[in-house]
DSSP file (Angstrom, degrees, kcal/mol; ACC not computed):
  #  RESIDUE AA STRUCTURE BP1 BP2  ACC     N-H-->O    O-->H-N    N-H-->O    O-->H-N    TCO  KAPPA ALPHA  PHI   PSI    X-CA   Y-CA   Z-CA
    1    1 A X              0   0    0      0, 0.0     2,-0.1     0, 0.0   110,-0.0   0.000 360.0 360.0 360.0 156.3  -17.0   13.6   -4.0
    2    2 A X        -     0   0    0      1,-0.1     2,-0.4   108,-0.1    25,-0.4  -0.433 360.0-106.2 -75.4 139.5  -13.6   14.2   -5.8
    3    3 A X        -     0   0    0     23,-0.1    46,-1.9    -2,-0.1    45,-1.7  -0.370  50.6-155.9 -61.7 117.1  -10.4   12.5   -4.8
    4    4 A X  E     -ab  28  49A   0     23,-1.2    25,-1.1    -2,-0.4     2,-0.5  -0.708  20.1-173.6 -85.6 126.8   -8.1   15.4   -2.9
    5    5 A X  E     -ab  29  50A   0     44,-1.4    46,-2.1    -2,-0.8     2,-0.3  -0.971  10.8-148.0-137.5 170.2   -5.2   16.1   -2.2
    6    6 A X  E     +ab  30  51A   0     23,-2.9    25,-3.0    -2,-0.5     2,-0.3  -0.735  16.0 171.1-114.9 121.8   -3.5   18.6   -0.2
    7    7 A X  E     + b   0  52A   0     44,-2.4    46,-2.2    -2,-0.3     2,-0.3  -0.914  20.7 133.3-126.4 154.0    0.2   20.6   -0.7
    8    8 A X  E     - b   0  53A   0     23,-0.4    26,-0.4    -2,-0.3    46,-0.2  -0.980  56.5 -64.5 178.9 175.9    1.3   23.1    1.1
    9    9 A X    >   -     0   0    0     44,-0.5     3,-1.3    -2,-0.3     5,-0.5  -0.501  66.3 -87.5 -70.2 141.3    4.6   24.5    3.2
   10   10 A X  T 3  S+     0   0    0      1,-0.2    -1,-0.2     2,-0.1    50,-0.0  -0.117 124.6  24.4 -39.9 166.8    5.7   22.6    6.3
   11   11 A X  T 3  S+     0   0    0      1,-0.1    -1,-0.2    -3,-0.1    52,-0.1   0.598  88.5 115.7  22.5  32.0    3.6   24.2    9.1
   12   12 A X  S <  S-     0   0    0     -3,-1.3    -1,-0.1    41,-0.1    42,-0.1   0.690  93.1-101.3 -90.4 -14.3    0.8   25.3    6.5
   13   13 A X  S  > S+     0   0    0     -4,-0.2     4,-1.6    40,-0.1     5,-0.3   0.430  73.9 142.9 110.5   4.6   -2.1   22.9    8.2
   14   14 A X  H >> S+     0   0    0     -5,-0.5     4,-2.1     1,-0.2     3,-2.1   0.884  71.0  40.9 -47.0 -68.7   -1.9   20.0    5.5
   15   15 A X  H 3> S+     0   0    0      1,-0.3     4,-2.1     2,-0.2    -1,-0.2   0.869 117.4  43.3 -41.4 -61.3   -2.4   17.0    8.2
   16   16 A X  H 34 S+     0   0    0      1,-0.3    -1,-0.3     2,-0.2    -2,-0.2   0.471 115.6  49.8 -90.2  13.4   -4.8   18.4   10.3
   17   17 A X  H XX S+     0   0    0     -3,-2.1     3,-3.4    -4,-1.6     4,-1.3   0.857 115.0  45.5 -69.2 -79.8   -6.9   19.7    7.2
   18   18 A X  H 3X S+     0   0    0     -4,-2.1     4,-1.3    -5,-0.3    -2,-0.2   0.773 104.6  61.2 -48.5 -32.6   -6.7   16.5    5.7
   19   19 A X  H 3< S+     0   0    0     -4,-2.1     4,-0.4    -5,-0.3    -1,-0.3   0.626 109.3  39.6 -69.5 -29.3   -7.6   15.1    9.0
   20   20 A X  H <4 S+     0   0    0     -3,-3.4    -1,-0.3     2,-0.1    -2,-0.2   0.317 111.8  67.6-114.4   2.4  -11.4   17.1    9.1
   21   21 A X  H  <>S+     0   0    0     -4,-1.3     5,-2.6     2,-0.1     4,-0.4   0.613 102.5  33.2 -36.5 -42.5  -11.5   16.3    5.7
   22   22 A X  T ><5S+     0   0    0     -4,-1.3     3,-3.5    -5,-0.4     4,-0.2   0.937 112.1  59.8 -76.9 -36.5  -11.8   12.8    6.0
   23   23 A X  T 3 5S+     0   0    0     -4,-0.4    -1,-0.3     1,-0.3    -2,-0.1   0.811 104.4  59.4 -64.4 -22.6  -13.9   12.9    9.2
   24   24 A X  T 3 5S-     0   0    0     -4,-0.1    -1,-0.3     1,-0.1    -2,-0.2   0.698 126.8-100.8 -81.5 -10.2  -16.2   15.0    6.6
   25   25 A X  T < 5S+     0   0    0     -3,-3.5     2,-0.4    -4,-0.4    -3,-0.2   0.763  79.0 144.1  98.4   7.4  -16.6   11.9    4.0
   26   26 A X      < -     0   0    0     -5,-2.6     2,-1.4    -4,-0.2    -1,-0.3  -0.884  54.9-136.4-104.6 140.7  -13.9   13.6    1.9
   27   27 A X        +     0   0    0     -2,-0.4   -23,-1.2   -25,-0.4     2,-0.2  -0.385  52.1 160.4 -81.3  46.2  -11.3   11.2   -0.1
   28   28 A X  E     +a    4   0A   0     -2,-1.4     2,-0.3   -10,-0.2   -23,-0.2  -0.679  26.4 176.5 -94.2 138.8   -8.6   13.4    1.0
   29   29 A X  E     -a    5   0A   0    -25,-1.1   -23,-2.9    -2,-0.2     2,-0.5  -0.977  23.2-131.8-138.2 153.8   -4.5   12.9    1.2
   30   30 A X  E     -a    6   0A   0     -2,-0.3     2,-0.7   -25,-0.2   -23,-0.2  -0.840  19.8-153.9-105.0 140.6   -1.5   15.4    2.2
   31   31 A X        -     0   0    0    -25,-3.0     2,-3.8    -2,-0.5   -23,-0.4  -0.856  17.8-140.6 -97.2  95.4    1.3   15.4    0.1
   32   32 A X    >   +     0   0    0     -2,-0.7     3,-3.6     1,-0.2   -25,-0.1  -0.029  44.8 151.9 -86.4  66.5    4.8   16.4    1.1
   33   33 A X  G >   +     0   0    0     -2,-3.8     3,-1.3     1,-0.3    -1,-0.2   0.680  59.3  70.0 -51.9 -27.6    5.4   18.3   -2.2
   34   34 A X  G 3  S+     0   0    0    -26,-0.4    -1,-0.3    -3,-0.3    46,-0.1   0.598 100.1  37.5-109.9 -14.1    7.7   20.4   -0.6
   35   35 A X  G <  S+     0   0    0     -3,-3.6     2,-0.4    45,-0.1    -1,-0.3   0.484  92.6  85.6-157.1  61.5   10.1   18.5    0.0
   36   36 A X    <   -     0   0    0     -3,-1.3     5,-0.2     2,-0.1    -1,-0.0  -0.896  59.5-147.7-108.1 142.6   10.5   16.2   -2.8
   37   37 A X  S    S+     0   0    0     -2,-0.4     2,-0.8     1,-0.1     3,-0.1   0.319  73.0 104.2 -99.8  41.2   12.4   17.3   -5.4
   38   38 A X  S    S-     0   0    0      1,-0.2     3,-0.2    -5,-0.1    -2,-0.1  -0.903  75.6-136.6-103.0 124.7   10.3   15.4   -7.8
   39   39 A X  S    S+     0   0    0     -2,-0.8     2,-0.8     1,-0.3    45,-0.3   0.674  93.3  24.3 -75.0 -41.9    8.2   18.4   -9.3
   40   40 A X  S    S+     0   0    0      1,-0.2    -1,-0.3     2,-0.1    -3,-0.1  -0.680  72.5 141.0-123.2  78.9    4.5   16.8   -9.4
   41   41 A X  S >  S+     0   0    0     -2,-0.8     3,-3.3    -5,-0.2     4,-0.4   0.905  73.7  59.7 -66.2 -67.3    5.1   14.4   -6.7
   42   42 A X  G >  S+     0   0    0      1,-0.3     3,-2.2    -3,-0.2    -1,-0.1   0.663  93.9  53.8 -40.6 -34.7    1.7   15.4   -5.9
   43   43 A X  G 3  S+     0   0    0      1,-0.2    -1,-0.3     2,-0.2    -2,-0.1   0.004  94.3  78.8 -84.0  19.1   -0.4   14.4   -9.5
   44   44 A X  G <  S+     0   0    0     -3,-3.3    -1,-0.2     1,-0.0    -2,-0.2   0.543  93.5  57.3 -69.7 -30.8    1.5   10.5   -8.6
   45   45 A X  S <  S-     0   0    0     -3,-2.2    -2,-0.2    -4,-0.4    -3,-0.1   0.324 112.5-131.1 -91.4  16.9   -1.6   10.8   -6.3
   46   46 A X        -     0   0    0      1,-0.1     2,-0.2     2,-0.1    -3,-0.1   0.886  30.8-168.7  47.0  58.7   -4.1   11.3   -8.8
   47   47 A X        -     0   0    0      1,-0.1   -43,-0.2    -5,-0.1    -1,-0.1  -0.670  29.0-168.2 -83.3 143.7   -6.0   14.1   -7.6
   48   48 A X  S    S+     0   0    0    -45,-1.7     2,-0.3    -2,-0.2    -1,-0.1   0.782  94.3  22.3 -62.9 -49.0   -9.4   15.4   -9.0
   49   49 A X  E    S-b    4   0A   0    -46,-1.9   -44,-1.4    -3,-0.1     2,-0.5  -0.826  71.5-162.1-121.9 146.7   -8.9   18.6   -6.9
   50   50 A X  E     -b    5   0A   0     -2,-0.3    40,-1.4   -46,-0.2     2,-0.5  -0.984   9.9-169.9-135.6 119.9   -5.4   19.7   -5.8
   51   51 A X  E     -bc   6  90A   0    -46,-2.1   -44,-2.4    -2,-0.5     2,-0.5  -0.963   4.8-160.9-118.8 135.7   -5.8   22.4   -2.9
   52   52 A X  E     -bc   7  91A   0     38,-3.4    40,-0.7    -2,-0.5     2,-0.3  -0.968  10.4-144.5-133.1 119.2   -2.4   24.2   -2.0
   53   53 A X  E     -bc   8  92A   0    -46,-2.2   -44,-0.5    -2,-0.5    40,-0.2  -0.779  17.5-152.2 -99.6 146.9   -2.4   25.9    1.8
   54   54 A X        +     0   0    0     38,-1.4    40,-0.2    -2,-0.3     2,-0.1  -0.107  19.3 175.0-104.8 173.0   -0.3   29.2    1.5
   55   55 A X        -     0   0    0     -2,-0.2   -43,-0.1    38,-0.1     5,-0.0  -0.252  29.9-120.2 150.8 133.9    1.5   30.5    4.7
   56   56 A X     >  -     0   0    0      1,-0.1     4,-0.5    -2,-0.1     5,-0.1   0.015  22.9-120.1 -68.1-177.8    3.7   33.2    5.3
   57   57 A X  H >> S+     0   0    0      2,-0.2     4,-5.2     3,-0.1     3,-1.1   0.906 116.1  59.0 -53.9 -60.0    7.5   32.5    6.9
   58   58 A X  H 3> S+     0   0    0      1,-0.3     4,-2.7     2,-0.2     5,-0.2   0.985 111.5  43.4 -52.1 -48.8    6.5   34.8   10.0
   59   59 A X  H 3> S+     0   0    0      1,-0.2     4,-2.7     2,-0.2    -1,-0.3   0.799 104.5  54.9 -66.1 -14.2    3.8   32.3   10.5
   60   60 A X  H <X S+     0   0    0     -3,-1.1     4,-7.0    -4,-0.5     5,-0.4   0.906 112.3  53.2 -84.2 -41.8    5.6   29.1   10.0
   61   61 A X  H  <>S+     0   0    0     -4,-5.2     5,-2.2     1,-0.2    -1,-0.2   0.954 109.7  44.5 -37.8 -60.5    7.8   30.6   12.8
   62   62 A X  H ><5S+     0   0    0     -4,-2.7     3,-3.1     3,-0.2    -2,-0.2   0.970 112.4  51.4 -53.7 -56.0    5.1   31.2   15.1
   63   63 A X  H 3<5S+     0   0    0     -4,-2.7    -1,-0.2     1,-0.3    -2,-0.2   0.876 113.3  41.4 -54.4 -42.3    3.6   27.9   14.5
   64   64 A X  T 3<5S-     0   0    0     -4,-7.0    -1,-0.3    -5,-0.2    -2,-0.2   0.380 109.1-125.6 -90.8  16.7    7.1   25.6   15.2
   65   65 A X  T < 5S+     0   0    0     -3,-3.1    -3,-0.2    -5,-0.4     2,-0.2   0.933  73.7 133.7  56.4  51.3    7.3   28.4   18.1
   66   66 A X    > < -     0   0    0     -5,-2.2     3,-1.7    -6,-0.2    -1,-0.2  -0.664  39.8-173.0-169.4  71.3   11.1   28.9   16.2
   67   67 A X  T 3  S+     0   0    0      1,-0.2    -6,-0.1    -2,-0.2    -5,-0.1   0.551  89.2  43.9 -36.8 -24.6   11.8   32.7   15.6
   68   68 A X  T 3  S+     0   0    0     -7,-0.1     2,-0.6     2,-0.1    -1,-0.2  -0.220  70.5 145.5-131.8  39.9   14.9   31.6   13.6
   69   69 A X    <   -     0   0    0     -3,-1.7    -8,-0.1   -12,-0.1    -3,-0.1  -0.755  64.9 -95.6 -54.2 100.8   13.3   28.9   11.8
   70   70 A X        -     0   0    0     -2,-0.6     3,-0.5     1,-0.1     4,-0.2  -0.189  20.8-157.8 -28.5 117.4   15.6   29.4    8.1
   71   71 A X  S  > S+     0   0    0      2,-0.2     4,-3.3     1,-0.2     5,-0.2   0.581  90.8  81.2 -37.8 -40.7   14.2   31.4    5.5
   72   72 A X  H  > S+     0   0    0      1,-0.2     4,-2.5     2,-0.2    -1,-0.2   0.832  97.3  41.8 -30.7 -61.0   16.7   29.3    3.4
   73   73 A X  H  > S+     0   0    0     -3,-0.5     4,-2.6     2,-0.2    -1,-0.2   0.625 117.7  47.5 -73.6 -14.4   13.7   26.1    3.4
   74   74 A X  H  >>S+     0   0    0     -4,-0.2     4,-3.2     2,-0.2     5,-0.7   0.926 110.6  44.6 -81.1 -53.8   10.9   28.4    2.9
   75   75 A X  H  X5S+     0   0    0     -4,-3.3     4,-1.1     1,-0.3    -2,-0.2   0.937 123.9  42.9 -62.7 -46.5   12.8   30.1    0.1
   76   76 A X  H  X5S+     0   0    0     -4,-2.5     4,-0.9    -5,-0.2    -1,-0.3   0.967 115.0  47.1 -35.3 -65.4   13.6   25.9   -1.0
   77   77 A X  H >X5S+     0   0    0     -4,-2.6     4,-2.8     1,-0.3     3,-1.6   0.879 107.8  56.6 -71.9 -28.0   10.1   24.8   -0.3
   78   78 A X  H 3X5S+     0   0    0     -4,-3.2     4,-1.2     1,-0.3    -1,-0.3   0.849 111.1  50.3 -39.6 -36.0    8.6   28.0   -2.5
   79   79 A X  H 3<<S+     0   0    0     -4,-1.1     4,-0.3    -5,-0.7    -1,-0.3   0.837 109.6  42.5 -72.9 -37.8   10.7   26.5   -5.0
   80   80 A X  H << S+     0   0    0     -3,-1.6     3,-0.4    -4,-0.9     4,-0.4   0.946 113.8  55.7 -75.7 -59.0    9.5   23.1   -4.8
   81   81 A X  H  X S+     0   0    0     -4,-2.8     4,-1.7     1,-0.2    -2,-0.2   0.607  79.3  90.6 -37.4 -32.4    5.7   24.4   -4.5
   82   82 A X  H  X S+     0   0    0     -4,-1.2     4,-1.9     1,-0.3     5,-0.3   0.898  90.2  44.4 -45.2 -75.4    5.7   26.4   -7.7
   83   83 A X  H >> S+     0   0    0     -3,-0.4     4,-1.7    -4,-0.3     3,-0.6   0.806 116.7  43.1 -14.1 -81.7    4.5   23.5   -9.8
   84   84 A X  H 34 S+     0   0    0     -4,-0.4    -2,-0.2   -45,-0.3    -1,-0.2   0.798 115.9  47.6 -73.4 -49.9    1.8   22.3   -7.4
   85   85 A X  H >< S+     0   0    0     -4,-1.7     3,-4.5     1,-0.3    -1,-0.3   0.901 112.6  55.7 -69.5 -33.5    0.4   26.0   -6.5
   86   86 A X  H << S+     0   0    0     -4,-1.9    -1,-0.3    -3,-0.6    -2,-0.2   0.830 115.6  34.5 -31.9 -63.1    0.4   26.8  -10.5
   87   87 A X  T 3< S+     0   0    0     -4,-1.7     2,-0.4    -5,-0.3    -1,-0.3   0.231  93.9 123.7-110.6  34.6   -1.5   24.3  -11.1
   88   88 A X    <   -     0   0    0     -3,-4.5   -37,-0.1    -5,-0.2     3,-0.1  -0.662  49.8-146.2 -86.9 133.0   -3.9   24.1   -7.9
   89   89 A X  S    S+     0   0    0     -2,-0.4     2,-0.3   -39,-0.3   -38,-0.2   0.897  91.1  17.0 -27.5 -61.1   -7.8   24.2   -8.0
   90   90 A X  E     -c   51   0A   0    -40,-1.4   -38,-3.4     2,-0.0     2,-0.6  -0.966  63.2-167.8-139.2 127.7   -7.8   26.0   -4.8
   91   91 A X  E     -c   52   0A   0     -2,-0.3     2,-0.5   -40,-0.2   -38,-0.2  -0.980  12.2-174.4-131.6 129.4   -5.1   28.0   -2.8
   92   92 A X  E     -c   53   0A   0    -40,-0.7   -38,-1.4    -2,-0.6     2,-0.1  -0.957  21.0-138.2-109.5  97.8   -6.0   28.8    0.6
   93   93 A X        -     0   0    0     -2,-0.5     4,-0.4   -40,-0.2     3,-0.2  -0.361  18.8-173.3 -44.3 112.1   -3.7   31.2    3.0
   94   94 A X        +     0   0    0      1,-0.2    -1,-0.1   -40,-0.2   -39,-0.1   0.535  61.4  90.2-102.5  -0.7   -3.8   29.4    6.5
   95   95 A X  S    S+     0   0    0      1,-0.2    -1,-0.2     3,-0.0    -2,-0.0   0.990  97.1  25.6 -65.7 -35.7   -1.9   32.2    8.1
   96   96 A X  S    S+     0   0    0     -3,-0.2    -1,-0.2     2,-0.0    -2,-0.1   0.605 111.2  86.3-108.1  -2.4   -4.5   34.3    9.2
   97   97 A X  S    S-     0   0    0     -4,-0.4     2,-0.2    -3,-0.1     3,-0.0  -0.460  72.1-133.0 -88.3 180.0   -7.5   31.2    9.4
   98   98 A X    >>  -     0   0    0     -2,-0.1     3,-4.8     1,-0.0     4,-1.1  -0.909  38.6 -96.4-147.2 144.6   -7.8   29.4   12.1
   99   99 A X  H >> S+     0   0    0      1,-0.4     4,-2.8    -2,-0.2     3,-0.9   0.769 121.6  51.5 -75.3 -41.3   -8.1   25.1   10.9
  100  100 A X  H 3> S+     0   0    0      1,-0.2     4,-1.0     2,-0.2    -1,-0.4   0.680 108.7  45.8 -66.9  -4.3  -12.1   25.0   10.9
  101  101 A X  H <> S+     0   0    0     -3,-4.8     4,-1.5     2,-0.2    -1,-0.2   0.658 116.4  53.0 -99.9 -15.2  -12.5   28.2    8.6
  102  102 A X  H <X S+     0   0    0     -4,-1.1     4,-2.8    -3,-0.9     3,-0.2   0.931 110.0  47.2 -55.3 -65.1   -9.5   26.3    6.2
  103  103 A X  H  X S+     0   0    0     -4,-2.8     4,-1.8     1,-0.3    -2,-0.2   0.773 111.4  51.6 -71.6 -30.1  -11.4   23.5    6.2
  104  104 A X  H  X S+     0   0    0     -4,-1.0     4,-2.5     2,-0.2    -1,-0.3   0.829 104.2  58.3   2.8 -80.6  -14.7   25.5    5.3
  105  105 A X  H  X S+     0   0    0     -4,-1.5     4,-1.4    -3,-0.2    -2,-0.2   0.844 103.2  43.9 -75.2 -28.5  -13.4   26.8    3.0
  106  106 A X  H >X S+     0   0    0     -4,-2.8     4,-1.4     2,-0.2     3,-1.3   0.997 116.4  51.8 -73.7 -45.9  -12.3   23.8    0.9
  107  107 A X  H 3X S+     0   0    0     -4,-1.8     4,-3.0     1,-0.3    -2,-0.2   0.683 106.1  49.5 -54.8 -30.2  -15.6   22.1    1.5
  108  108 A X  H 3X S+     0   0    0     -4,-2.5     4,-1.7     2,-0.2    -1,-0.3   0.897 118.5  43.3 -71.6 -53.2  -17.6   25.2    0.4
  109  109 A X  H << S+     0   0    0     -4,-1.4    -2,-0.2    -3,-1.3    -1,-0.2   0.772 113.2  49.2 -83.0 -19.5  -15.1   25.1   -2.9
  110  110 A X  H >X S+     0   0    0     -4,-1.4     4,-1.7     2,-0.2     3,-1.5   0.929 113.0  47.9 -94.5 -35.9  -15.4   21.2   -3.3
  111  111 A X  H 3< S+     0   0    0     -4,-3.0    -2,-0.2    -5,-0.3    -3,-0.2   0.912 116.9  47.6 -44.5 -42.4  -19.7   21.6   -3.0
  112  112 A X  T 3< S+     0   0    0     -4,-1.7    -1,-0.2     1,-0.1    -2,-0.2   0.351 122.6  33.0 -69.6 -12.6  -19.3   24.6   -5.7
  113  113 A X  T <4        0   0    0     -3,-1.5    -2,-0.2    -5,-0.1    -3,-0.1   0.616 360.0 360.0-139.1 -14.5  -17.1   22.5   -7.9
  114  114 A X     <        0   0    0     -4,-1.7    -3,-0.1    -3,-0.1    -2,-0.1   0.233 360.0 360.0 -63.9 360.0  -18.1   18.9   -7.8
């Protein structure tokens, strides 16, 4: 199976993604693309597959339970991300999944793609 790795917004689900990835037998690492400002931090890891979890603002709120969680870093990490989503195999939206139908769903794409 292909070496992963995983980018995404703080509170988008990279760890614990990566985390039923691995339990799966997947060669999988999370990347904190978002907030280095070195533009493909992530391709330092050598990925086969690059999968980039989406997630809105409202959710990142909900998630750190932090209604006034700055827009400012999203509007940053978007900035930081651009690269990575551009040039991602797979971009999954974790706001509205819930981590086993995320995780699904890259396995389903990395069986389809391998």
């Amino acid at each position: 199976m292909s070496r992963v790795v995983v980018v995404g917004y703080c509170a988008s689900g990279k760890s614990s993604v990566v985390a039923a990835l691995q339990k799966q037998g997947v060669d999988a690492e999370a990347v904190a693309q978002e907030h280095s400002v070195i533009r493909e931090l992530w391709n330092h890891y050598r990925p086969e597959k690059l999968i980039f979890l989406d997630v809105t603002l409202e959710q990142i709120r909900a998630r750190r339970r932090n209604p006034a969680w700055p827009d400012w870093i999203y509007d940053l990490q978007t900035e930081r991300l651009n690269g990575a989503r551009e040039r991602a195999d797979l971009v999954v939206n974790t706001a509205e999944l819930d981590l086993d139908s995320v995780v699904q769903r890259v396995l389903n794409y990395l069986e389809a793609n391998d």
